[in-house]
C-alpha positions as CSV (number, residue, x, y, z in Angstrom):
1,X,96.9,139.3,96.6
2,X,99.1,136.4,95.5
3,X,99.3,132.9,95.2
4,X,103.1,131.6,96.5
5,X,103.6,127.9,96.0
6,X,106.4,126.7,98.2
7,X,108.8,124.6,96.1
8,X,112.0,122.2,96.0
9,X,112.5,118.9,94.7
10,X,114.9,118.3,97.8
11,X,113.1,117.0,101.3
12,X,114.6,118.8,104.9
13,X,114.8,122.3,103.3
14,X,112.2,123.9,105.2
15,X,109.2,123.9,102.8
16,X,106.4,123.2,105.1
17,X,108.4,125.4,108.2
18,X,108.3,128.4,105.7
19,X,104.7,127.9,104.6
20,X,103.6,127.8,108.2
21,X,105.2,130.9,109.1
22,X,105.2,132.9,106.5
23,X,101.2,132.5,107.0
24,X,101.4,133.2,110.5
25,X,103.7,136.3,109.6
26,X,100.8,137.5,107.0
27,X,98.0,136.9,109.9
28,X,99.8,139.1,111.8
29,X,100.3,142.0,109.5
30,X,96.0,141.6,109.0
31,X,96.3,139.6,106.0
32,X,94.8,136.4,106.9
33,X,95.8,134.0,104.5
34,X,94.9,130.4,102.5
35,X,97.2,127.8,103.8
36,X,97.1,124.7,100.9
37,X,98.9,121.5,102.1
38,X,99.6,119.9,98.7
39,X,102.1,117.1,100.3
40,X,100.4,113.7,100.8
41,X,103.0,113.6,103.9
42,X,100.6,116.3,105.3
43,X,102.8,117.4,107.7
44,X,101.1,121.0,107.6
45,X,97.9,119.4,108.5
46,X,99.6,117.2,111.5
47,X,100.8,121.0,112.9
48,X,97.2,122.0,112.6
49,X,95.5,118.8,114.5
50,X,97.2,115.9,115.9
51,X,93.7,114.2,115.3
52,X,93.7,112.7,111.4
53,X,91.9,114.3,109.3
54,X,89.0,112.0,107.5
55,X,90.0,111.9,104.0
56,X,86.8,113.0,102.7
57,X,87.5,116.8,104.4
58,X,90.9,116.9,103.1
59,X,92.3,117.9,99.9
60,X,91.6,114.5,98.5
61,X,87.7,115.1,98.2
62,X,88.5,118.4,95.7
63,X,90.2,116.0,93.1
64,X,88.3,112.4,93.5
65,X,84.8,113.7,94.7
66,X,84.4,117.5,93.3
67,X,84.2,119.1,96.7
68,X,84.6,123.0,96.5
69,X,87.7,124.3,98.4
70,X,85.5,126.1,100.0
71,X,83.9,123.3,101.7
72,X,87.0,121.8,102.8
73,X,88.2,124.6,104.4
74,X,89.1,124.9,108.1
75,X,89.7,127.6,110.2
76,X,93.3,127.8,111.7
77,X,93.0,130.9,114.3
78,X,96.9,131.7,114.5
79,X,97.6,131.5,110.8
80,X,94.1,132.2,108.7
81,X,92.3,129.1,107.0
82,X,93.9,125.7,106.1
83,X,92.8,122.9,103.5
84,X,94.5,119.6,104.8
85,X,96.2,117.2,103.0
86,X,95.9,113.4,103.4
87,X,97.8,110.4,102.6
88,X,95.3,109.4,99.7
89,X,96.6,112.2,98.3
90,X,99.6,109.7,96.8
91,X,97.2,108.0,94.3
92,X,96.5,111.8,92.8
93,X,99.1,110.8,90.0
94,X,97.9,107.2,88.9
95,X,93.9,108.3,89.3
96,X,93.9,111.2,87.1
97,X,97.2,111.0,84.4
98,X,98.5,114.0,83.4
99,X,96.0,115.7,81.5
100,X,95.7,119.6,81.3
101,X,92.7,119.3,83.0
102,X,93.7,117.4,86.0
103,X,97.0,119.9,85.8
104,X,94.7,122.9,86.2
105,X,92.2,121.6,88.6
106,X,94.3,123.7,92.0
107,X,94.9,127.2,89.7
108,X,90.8,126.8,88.6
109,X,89.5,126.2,92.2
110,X,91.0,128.8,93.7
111,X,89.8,131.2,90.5
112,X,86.2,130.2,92.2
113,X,86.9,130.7,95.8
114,X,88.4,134.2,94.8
115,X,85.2,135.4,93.0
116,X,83.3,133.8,95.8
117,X,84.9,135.0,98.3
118,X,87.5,138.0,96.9
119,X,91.2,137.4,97.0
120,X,93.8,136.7,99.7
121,X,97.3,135.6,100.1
122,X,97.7,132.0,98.9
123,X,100.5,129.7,100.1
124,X,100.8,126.2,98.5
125,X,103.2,123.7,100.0
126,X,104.1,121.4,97.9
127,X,105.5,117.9,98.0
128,X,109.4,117.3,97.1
129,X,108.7,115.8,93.5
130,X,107.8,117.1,90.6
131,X,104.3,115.4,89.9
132,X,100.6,116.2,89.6
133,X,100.5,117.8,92.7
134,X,103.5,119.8,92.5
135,X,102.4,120.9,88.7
136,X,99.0,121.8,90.0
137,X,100.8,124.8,92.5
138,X,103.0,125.2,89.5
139,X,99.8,126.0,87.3
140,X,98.5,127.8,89.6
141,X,101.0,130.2,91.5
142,X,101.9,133.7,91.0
143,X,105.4,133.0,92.2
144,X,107.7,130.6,93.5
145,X,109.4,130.0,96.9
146,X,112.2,128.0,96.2
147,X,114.1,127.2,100.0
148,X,117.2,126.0,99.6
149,X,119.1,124.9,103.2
150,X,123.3,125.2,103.5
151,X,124.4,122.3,102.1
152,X,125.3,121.9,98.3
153,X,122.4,118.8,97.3
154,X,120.6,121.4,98.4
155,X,121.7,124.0,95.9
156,X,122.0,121.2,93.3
157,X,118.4,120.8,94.0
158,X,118.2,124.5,93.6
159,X,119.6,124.1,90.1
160,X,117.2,121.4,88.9
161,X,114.4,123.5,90.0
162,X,115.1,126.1,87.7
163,X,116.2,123.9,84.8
164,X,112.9,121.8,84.9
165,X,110.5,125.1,85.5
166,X,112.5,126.8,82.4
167,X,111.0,123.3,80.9
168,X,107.5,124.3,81.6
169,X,107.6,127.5,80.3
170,X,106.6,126.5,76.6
171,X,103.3,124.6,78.2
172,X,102.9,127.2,80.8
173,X,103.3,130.3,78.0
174,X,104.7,132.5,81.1
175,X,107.5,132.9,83.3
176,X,106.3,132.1,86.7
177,X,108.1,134.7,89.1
178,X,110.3,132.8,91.5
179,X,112.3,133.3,94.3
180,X,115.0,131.6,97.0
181,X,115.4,132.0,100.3
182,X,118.5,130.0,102.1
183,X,117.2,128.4,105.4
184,X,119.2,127.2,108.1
185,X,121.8,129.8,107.8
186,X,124.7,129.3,110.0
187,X,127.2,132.2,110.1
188,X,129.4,130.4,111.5
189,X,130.1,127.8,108.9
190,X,132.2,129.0,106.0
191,X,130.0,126.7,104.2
192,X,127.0,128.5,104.7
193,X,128.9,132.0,103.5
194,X,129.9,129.8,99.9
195,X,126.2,128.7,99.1
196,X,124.8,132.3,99.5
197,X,127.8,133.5,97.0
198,X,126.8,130.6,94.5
199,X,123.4,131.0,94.5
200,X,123.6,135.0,93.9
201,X,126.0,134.1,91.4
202,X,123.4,131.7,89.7
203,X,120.0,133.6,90.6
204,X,121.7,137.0,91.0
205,X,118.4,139.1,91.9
206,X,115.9,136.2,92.5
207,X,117.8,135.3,96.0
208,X,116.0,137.0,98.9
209,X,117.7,139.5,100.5
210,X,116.6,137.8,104.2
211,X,118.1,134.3,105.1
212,X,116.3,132.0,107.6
213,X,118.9,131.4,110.3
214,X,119.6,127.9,112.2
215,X,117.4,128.7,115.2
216,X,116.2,126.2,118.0
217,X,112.6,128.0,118.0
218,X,112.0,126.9,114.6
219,X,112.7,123.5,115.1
220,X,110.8,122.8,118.1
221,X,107.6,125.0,117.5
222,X,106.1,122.5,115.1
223,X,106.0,119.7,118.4
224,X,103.9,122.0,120.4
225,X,101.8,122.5,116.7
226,X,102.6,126.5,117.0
227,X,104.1,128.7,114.4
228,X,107.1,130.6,116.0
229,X,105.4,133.2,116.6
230,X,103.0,131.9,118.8
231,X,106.0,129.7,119.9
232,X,108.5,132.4,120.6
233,X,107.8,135.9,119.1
234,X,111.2,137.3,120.3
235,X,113.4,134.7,119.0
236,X,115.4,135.3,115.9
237,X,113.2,132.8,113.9
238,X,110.7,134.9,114.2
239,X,112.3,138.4,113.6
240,X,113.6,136.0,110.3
241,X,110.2,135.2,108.7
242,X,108.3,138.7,109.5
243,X,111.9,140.0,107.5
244,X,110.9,137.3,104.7
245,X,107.4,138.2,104.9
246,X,107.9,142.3,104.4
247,X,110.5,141.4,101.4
248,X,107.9,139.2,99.6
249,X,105.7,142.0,100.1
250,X,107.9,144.8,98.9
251,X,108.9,142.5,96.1
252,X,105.1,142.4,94.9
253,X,104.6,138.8,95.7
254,X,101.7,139.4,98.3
């Protein structure tokens, strides 16, 4: 079972819309995973309760107080189990530096929950920055989802992602697997067509085979906090993400 942290320095490519369905795609092939929401923004946590979370059952309370993962996880029937984010999550960065420690805190909590508990798919959404946070899913991941929408900053953002993880490999001493997926896919646009051709060109076998196309039940499932599935489980969105899911699975990822 794998740990997937999903990852772009760009904001509006999906991150958080892939993380929750990808999970809900797992639940419903029996694998009932571990949904991390890493982004202070907690918009992952928002999906899962419109009522804030207190900050000392969020995410928060692993890194300032010590609390297990295990105690901070919820139960999110749809999708598996959930550890919420919260906007104290910001001060991560000026609280604890930059240390190796604080970097592996994530990767060596979840080392504990797995021999407590055994192990289980693992999806990390992570904020668009490269910080603390986003270092800890780095540190901690199998693999890499990189999603990169149709619209070059988006593939420029693509670009940066690989040039600043080829960066960490000296400090990491491994080659963390990744892989892209282009969301909002419009095959309409000629535009859309050009970014796929670039991005094989540049990432030749690392671009999933599956593309997330532009699909109204994507974007409206997260106001009724649903997954598409639950949303609209004969829509295209959905047929798109249980696609991405069985790749990632056939690709060894989960």
């Amino acid at each position: 079972m794998g740990r997937l942290a999903i990852f772009n320095q760009k904001g509006g490519v999906g991150k958080t819309t892939t993380a929750l369905n990808l999970a809900a795609a797992l639940r419903r092939r029996e694998r009932a995973p571990l949904l991390i929401d890493l982004d202070p923004q907690g918009h992952l946590s928002h999906i899962y309760s419109a009522t804030r979370i207190e900050v000392g059952n969020s995410l928060f309370a692993f890194y300032q107080d010590g609390k297990s993962l295990r105690q901070l996880r919820l139960t999110w029937e749809a999708v598996g189990h959930l550890i919420p984010s919260h906007q104290q999550m910001m001060k991560v960065d000026s609280i604890f530096g930059k240390g190796p420690a604080v970097l592996n805190r994530l990767r060596q909590g979840l080392d504990v929950l797995e021999k407590e508990e055994g192990a289980r798919p693992t999806l990390i959404d992570c904020c668009p920055y490269v910080g603390v946070l986003s270092l800890n899913a780095v540190f901690a991941a199998d693999c890499l989802l990189i999603p990169v929408s149709t619209d070059f900053l988006s593939l420029q953002a693509a670009a940066e992602m690989e040039r600043t993880l080829d960066l960490l490999e000296p400090v990491l001493k491994r080659r963390v697997q990744r892989c892209y997926v282009l969301t909002r896919y419009d095959r309409r646009r000629k535009m859309s067509g050009e970014i796929l051709t670039r991005m094989m060109e540049r990432f030749g076998d690392e671009v999933c085979e599956t593309v997330i196309a532009e699909n109204v039940s994507i974007a409206e499932s997260p106001a009724y906090n649903r997954d598409v599935f639950d949303h609209a489980h004969a829509s295209h969105g959905a047929q798109d993400y249980m696609a991405l899911c069985s790749e990632l699975i056939e690709r060894g990822v989960f």
